[in-house]
MILOKE-705698 format. One record per residue (C-alpha): x, y, z; chain; residue in three letters. Coordinates in steps of 0.02 Angstrom, whole numbers. Layout:
REC      u      v      w chain res
REC      X      Y      Z     A ALA
...
***
This chain:
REC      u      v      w chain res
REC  -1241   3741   1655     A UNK
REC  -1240   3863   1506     A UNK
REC  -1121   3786   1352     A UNK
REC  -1034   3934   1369     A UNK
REC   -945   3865   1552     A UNK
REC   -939   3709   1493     A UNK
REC   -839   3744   1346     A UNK
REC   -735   3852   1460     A UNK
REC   -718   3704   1590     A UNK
REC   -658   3606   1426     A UNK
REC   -535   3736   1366     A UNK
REC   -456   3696   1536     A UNK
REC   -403   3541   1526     A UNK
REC   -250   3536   1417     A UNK
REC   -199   3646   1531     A UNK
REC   -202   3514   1666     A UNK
REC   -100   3405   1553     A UNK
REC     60   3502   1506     A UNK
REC    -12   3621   1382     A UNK
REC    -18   3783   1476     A UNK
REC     90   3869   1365     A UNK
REC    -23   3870   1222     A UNK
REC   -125   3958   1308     A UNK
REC   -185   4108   1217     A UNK
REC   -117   4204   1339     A UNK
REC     60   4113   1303     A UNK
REC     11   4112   1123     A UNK
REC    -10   4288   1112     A UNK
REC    171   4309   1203     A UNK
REC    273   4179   1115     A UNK
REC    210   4254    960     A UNK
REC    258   4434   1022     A UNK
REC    425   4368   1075     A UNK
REC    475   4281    896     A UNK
REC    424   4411    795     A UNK
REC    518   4580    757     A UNK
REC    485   4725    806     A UNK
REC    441   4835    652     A UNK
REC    562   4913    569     A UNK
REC    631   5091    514     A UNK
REC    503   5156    407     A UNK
REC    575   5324    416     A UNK
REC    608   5349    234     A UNK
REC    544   5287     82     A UNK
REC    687   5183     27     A UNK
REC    648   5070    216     A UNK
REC    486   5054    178     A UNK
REC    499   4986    -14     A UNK
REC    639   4881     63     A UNK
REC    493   4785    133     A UNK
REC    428   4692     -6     A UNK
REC    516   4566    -86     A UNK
REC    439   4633   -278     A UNK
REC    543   4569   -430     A UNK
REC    652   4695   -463     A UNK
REC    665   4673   -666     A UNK
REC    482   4769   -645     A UNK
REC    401   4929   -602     A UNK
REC    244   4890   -509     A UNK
REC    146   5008   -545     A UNK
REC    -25   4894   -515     A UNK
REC      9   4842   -318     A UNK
REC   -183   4909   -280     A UNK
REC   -248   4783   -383     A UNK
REC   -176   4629   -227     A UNK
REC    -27   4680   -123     A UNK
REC    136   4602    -99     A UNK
REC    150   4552     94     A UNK
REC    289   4672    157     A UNK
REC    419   4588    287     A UNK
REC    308   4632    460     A UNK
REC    145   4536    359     A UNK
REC    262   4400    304     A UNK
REC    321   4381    485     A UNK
REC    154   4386    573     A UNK
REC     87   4266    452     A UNK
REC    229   4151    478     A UNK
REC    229   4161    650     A UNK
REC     47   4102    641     A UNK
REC     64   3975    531     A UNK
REC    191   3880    641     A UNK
REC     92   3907    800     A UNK
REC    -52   3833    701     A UNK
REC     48   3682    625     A UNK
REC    133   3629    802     A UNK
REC    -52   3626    879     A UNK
REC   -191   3668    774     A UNK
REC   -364   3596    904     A UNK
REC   -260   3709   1040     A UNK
REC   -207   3864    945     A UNK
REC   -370   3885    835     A UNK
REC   -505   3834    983     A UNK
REC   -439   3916   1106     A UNK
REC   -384   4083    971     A UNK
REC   -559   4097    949     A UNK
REC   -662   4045   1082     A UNK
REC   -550   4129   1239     A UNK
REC   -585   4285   1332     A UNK
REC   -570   4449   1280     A UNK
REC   -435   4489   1332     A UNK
REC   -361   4346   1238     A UNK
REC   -447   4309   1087     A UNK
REC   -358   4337    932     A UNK
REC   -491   4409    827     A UNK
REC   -542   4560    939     A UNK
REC   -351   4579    967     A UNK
REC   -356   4630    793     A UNK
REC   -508   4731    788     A UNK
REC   -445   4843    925     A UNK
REC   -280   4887    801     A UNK
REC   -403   4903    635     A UNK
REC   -526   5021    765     A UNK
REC   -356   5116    800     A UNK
REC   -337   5154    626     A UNK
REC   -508   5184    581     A UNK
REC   -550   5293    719     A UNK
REC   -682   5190    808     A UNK
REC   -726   5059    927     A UNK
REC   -664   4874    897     A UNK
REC   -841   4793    920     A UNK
REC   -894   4901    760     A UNK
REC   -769   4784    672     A UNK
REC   -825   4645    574     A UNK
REC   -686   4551    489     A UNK
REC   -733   4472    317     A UNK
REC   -608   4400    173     A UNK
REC   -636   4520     20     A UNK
REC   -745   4698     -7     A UNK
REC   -849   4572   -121     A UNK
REC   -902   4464     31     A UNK
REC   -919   4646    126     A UNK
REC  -1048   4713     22     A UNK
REC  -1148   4559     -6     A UNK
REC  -1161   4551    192     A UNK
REC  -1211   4713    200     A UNK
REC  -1339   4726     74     A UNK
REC  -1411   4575    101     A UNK
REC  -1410   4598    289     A UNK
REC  -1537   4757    263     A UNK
REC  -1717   4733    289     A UNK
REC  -1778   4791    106     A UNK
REC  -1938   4740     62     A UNK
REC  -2052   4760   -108     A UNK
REC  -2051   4949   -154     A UNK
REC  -1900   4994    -85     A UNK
REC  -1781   5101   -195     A UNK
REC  -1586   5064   -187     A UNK
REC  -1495   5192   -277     A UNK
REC  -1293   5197   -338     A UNK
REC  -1228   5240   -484     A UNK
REC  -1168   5197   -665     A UNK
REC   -985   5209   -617     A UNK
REC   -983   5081   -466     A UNK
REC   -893   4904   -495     A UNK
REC   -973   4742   -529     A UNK
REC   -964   4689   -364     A UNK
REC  -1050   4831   -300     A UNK
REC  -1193   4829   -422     A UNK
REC  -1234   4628   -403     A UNK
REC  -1217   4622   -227     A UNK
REC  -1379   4772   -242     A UNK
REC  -1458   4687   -393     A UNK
REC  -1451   4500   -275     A UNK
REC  -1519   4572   -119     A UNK
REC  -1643   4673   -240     A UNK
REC  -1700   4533   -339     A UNK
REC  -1737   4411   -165     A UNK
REC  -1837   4563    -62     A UNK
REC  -1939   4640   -201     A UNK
REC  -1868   4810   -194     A UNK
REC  -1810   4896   -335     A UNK
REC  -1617   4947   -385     A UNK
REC  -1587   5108   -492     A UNK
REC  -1395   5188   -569     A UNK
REC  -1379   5351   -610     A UNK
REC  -1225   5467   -696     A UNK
REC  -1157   5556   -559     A UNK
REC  -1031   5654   -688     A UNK
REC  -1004   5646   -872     A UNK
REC   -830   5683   -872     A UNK
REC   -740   5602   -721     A UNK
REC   -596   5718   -731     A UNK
REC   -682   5879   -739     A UNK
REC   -805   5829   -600     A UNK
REC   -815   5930   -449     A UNK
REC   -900   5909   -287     A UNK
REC  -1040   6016   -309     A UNK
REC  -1093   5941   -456     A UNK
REC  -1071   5767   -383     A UNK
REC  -1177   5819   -240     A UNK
REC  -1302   5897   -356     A UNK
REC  -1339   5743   -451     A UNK
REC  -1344   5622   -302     A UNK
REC  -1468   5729   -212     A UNK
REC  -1572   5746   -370     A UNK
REC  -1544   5546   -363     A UNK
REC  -1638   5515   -224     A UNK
REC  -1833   5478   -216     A UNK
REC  -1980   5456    -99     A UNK
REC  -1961   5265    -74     A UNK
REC  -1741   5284    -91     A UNK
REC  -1693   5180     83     A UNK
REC  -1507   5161     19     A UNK
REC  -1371   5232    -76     A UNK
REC  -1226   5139   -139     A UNK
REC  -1077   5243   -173     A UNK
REC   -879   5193   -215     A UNK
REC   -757   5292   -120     A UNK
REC   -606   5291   -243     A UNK
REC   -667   5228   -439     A UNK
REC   -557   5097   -492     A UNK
REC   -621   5147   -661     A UNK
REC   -579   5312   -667     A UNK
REC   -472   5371   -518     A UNK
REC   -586   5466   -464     A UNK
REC   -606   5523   -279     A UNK
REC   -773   5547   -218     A UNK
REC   -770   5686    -75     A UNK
REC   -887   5554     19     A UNK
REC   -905   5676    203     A UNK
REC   -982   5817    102     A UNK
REC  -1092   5692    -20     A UNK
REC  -1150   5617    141     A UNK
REC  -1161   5763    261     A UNK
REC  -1269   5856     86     A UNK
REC  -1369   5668     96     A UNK
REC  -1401   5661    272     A UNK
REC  -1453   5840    259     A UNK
REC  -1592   5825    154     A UNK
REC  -1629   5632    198     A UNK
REC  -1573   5599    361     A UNK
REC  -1645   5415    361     A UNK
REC  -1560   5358    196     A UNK
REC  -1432   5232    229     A UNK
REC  -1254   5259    145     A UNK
REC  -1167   5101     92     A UNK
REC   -993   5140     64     A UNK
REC   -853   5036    -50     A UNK
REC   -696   5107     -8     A UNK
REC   -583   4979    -45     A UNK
REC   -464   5111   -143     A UNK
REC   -469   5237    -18     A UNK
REC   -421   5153    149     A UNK
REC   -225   5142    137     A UNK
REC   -197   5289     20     A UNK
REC   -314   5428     80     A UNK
REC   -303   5530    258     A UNK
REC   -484   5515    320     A UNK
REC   -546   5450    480     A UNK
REC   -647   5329    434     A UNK
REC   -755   5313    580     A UNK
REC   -829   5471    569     A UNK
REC   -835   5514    360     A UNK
REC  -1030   5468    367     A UNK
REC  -1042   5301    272     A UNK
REC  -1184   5195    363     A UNK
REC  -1078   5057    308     A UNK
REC   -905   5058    246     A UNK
REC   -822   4916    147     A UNK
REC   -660   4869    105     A UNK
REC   -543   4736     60     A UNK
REC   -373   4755    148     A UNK
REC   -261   4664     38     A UNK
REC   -239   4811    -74     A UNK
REC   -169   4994     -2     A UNK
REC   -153   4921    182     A UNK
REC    -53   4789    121     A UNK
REC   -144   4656    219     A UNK
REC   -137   4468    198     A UNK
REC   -230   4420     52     A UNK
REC   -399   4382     62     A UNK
REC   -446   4494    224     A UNK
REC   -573   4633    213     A UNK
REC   -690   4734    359     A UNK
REC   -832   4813    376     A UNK
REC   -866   4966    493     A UNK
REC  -1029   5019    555     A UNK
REC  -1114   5091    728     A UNK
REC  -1222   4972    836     A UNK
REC  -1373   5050    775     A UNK
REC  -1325   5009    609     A UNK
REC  -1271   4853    650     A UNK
REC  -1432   4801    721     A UNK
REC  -1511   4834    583     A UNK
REC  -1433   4674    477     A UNK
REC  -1492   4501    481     A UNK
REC  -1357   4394    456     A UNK
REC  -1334   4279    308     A UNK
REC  -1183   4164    377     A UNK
REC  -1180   4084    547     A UNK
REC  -1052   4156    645     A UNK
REC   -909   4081    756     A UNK
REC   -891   4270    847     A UNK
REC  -1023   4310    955     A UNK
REC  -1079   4199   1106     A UNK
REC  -1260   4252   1097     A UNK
REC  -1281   4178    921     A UNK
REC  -1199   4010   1001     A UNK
REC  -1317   4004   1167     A UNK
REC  -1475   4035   1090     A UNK
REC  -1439   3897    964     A UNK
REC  -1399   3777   1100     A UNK
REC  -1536   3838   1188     A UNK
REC  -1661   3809   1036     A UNK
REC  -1718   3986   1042     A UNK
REC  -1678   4153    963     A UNK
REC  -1542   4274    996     A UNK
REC  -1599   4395   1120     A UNK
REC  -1496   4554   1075     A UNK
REC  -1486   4642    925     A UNK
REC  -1370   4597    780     A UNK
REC  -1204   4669    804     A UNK
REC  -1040   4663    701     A UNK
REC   -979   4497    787     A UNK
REC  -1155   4429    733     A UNK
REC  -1127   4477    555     A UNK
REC   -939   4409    546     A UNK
REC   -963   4254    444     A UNK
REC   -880   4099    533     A UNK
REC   -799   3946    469     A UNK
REC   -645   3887    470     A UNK
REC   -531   4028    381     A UNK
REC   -350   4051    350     A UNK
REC   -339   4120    512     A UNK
REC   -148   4142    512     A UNK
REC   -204   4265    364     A UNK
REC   -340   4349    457     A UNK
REC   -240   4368    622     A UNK
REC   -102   4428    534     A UNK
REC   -217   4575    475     A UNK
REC   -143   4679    624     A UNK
REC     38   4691    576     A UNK
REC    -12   4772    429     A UNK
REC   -129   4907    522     A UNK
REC     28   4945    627     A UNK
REC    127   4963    489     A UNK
REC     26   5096    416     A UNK
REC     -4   5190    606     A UNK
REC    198   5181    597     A UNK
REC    212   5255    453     A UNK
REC     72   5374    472     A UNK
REC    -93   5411    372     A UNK
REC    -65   5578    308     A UNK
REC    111   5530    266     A UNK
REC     71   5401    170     A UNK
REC    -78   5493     76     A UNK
REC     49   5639     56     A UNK
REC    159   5519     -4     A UNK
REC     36   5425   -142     A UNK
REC    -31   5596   -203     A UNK
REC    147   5669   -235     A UNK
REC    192   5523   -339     A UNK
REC     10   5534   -429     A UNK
REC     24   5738   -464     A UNK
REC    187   5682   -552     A UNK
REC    117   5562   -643     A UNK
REC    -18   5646   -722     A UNK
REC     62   5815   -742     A UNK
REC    178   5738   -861     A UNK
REC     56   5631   -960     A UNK
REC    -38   5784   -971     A UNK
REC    107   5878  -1069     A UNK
REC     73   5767  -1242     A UNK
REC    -97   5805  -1319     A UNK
REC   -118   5640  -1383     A UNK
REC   -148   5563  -1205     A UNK
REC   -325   5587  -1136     A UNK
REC   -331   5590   -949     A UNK
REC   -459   5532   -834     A UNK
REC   -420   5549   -668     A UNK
REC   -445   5713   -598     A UNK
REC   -298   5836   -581     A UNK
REC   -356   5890   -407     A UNK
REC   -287   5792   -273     A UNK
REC   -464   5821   -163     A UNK
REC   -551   5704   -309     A UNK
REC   -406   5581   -340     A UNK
REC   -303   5461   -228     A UNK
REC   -168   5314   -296     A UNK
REC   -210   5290   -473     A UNK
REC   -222   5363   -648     A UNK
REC   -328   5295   -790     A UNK
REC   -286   5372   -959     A UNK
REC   -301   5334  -1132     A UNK
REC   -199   5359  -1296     A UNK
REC   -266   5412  -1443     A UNK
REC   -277   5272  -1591     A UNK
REC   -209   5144  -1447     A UNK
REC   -299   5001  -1373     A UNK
REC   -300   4965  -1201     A UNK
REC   -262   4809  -1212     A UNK
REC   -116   4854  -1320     A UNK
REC    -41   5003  -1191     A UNK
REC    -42   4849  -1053     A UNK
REC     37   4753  -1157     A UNK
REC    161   4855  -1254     A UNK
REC    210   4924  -1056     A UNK
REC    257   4754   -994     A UNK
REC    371   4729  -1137     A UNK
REC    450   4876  -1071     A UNK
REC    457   4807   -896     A UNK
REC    309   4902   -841     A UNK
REC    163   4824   -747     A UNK
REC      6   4917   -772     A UNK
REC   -165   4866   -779     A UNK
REC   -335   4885   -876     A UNK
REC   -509   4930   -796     A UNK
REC   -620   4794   -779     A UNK
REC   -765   4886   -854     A UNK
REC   -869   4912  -1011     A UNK
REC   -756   5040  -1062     A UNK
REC   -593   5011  -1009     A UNK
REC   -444   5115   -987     A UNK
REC   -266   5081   -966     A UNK
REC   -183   5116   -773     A UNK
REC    -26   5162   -674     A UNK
REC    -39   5147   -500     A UNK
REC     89   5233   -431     A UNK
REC    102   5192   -240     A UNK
REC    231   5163    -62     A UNK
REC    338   5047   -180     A UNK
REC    345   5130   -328     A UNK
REC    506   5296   -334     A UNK
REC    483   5463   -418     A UNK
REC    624   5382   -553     A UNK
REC    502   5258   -592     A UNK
REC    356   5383   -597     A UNK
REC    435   5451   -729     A UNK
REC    507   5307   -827     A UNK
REC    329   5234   -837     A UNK
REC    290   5427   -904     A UNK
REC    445   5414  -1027     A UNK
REC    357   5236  -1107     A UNK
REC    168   5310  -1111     A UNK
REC    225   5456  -1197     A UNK
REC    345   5335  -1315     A UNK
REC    184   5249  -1361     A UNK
REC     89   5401  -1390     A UNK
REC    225   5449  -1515     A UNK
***
C-alpha cells in the first residue's frame, strides 16, 4: 500500500467520527457561504472605499506593501477562523486532499486566470525575493557559464545571481542598458541587451518595472529581439511592479521565468508571491526546499528512491508550514483585480501617472526620471529637486501629510506612487507640495 492511500484512508476517519463538515469539500463551501460576495467596483470611489488607509494621509507609496482591501481582509478572516476552530483538520486535509479540493491549486487556477496560463505552471512562494532565489538557484549553471542583467536591477535580483553564481562556478556580469532612464527607448534598450549577450550567456536577468527609476521595460519585444538572435538563452523575469498595474498577459510576454511578489499592485496578503513558468522550464530546476505540493516528491522519499518525473512547479513550491490563511487568501485578491479589469486598472494607474509627471515637469528645477511615455512607465515616478536631498523631499512631504518614498539604491531618488487609492485631487496636491519645495 502506497503512503499516498494510506494517508487518504487516514484523512477518512474524522469523517467517521462527526467531522464531515470540515471536509474540504465543506470547507471550501462554508467558507464560500460566510464570505461576501465582492463588491461594486464600478467606480473609483468603490474601489478606494476598500481599504481602510488613514485618511489624515495621501498614500502615495502603496506599491512599496499593500493595504488588504475589504474582499482580502474577508478571505483572510474567514481562514483564520476555519484554521483556529480545527487547525490538524483544516490544514491536513487543505493541503493534502484531491484536486478538486485542495486549497492551494484552488488558488492557482484563479492566479492562472489572471496570468493567462495553466494553474500547474503556478508555484506559490511568500516574496519576489524567495522567487528569484528559487529560480536561480534551481538552474543547472555550472563553471563557465555567463549570467547576464543589468546595473539597474534591485538588490534582490543581483544577490540571488551573485549566490547561485558564487556556489556553481559560473560567472555573473551587469551591464547599462540606458544612461538616461527617461529618455530611453526600446530600440536602444534592445540594442544594448543584444550587444550584452556572449558565447557562454545561458541567462538574462531583467526587471520588468524599475523601482529605481520608473521605468518600464517593453519586456515582449526585448525578449522576442533575445529569443531571436539566442533562442536558447533563458529570460528570468522580476516583475513585481508590473503585475497589478500593467495590461500584459503574462503567460505569453516571453519571460522563461517570471517573478513577483503579490502584496504590492495585486493587493495580496502580505507575504505571498508566484512564479510562472512552462513545464519545460520547470523541469529544468532542481529544487532547493522540500516541498509539501507534489505527491511524487512525497512517494519517492518514502520509497527511498528518487523522483521519477521531472521537476515541475509543485516540486519547486517550497513547503512548510506557512500562514496559509495568507496564502489561500491570495485568490480574493486575483478576483478583485479580474473584477475590476486589467486594462482598466492599467488605464487607470497611467492616467493618474501622466498627471503626475506632466505637472512636475512644468518647474525647471525638478528633474524627472521616469519616462514620459506611458509604453516605458507604469505606477510610479522617481524625480529629483535641484539643491534637495532625498531624504529631505520624504521627509519634508510627510510633514505635509504626504507619504512618499526613497529608492533603495546607490543613488536614490525621491517617489510618488500614484495608484487605485490614490484621486486625481491628490495627484495634484502631492504636485502642489513638490513644486512648494522646489520653490
Amino acid at each position: 500500500m502506497s503512503p499516498q492511500v494510506s494517508r487518504r484512508q487516514f484523512l477518512a476517519i474524522p469523517a467517521a467520527v462527526g467531522a464531515a463538515a470540515l471536509l474540504p469539500a465543506g470547507l471550501l463551501g462554508a467558507l464560500a457561504r460566510e464570505t461576501p460576495a465582492l463588491p461594486d467596483l464600478s467606480d473609483w470611489t468603490r474601489v478606494r472605499a476598500q481599504f481602510v488607509l488613514d485618511p489624515a494621509y495621501a498614500h502615495f507609496a502603496s506599491f512599496f506593501i499593500a493595504s488588504h482591501p475589504a474582499p482580502v481582509r474577508e478571505a483572510i478572516e474567514a481562514y483564520r477562523r476555519s484554521i483556529d476552530q480545527n487547525p490538524f483538520l483544516v490544514v491536513e486535509q487543505g493541503l493534502f486532499e484531491d484536486e478538486a479540493h485542495n486549497v492551494p491549486l484552488q488558488v492557482q487556477k484563479t492566479i492562472a486566470a489572471y496570468l493567462g496560463g495553466q494553474p500547474d505552471q503556478v508555484c506559490l512562494t511568500r516574496s519576489t525575493t524567495e522567487s528569484l532565489a528559487l529560480v536561480y538557484h534551481g538552474l543547472p549553471l555550472k563553471s563557465g557559464d555567463d549570467v547576464l542583467t543589468t546595473v539597474h536591477d534591485h538588490y534582490s535580483h543581483h544577490e540571488s545571481i551573485r549566490l547561485a553564481c558564487e556556489r556553481s562556478g559560473a560567472g555573473m556580469r551587469k551591464i547599462t542598458l540606458f544612461d538616461d532612464s527617461a529618455k530611453a527607448s526600446t530600440d536602444q534598450l534592445i540594442a544594448r541587451l543584444l550587444k550584452g549577450v556572449q558565447p557562454n550567456t545561458r541567462v538574462v536577468g531583467l526587471t520588468w518595472v524599475h523601482s529605481s527609476t520608473g521605468i518600464r521595460l517593453p519586456i515582449r519585444q526585448l525578449a522576442a529581439a533575445l529569443k531571436a538572435k539566442h533562442p536558447d538563452v533563458l529570460l528570468v523575469v522580476d516583475g513585481v511592479h508590473g503585475i497589478g498595474a500593467a495590461d500584459e498577459t503574462i503567460a505569453t510576454m516571453g519571460a522563461d521565468y517570471f517573478c513577483g511578489g503579490c502584496h504590492k499592485w495585486m493587493f495580496a496578503p502580505r507575504g505571498t508571491a508566484l512564479v510562472w513558468a512552462n513545464a519545460d522550464n520547470w523541469a529544468r530546476l532542481r529544487p532547493t526546499i522540500p516541498t509539501f505540493s507534489e505527491w511524487e516528491s512525497y512517494n519517492a522519499w518514502a520509497e527511498n528512491r528518487d523522483p521519477k518525473t521531472p521537476s515541475n512547479a509543485a516540486r519547486m513550491s517550497p513547503g512548510g508550514f506557512h500562514a496559509f490563511e495568507h496564502q489561500w487568501a491570495m485568490a480574493a485578491a486575483f478576483q478583485m483585480h479580474q473584477a475590476m479589469g486589467r486594462q482598466r486598472v492599467a488605464s487607470r494607474i497611467s492616467s493618474l501617472n501622466d498627471q503626475l509627471k506632466k505637472n512636475l515637469a512644468q518647474n525647471r528645477r525638478i528633474r524627472i526620471h521616469t519616462p514620459m511615455s506611458a509604453d516605458l512607465s507604469a505606477g510610479l515616478v522617481a524625480f529629483e529637486i535641484e539643491g534637495v536631498k532625498t531624504e529631505d523631499v520624504v521627509k519634508r512631504l510627510l510633514e505635509r501629510k504626504i507619504i512618499a518614498s526613497s529608492s533603495p539604491y546607490a543613488v536614490s531618488y525621491p517617489r510618488l506612487a500614484p495608484s487605485l487609492v490614490n484621486t486625481p485631487e491628490e495627484v495634484d496636491r502631492a504636485a502642489r507640495a513638490v513644486h512648494e519645495l522646489a520653490s
